[in-house]
C-alpha positions as CSV (number, residue, x, y, z in Angstrom):
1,X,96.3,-89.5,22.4
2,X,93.6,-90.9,20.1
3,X,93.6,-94.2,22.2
4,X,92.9,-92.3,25.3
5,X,90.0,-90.8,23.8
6,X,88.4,-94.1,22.6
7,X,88.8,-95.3,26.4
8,X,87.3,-92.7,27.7
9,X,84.3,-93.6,24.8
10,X,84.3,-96.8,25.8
11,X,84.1,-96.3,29.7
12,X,82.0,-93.3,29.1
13,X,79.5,-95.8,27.2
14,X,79.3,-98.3,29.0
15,X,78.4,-96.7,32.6
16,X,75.7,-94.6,30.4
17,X,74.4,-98.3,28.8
18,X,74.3,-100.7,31.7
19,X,74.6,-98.3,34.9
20,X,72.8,-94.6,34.4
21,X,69.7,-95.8,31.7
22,X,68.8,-98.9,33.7
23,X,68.4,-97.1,37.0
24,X,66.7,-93.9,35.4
25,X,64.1,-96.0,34.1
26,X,63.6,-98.8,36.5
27,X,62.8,-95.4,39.1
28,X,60.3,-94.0,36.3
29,X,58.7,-96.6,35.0
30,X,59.1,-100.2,36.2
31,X,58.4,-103.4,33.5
32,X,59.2,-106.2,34.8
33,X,62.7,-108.0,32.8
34,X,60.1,-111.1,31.9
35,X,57.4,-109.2,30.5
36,X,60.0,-107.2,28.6
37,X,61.7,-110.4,26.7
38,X,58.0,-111.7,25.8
39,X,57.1,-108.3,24.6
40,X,59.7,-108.3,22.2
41,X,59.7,-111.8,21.5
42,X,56.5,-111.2,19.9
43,X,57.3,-108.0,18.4
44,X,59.6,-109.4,16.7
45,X,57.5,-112.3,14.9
46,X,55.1,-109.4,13.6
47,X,57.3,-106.8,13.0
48,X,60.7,-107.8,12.8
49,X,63.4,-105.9,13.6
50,X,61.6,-102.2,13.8
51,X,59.3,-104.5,16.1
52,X,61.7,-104.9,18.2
53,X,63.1,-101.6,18.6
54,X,59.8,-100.2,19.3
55,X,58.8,-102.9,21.7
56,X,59.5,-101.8,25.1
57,X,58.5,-97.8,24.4
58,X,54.9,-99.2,23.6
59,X,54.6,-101.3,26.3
60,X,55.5,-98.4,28.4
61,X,52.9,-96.7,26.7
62,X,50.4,-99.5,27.7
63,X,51.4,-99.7,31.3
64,X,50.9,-95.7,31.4
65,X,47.7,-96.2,29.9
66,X,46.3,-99.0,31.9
67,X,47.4,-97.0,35.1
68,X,46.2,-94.4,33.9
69,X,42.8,-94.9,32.7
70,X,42.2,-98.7,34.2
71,X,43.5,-98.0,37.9
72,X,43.9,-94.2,38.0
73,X,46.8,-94.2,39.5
74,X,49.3,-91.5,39.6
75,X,52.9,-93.0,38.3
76,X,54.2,-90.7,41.7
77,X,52.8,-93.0,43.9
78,X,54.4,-96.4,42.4
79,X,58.1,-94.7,42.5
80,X,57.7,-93.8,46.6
81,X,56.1,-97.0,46.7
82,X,59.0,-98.6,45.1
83,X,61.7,-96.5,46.4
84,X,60.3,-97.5,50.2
């Protein structure tokens, strides 16, 4: 009984980890894979491992900025855009 319970974990986990959070936020916000790994490249020489942690939720914070207040962009626009 127990073992079907840690397979259903695992399985469970795994679908959530590399299927469902990848989609979800490529759709919402998209950061491109390379400037993601040089993001938290560098995060991690200043900041170690916290650095990395927080590295792609404050670059998503930039890009929502620099749409935001650089282009003016709605984030709507860039998921039909994307989605099309």
């Amino acid at each position: 009984m127990v073992l079907y319970v840690v397979v259903i974990y695992l399985i469970a986990h795994i679908v959530e980890g590399y299927i469902v959070t990848p989609w979800i936020q490529h759709r919402l916000v998209y950061l491109p894979p390379a400037l993601i790994l040089v993001t938290q490249f560098f995060m991690k020489l200043f900041a170690g491992s916290v650095g990395v942690m927080l590295a792609t939720p404050l670059m998503v914070i930039a890009m929502v900025l620099i749409k935001e207040l650089y282009f003016g962009q709605e984030w709507t626009d860039d998921v039909t855009d994307a989605a099309a």
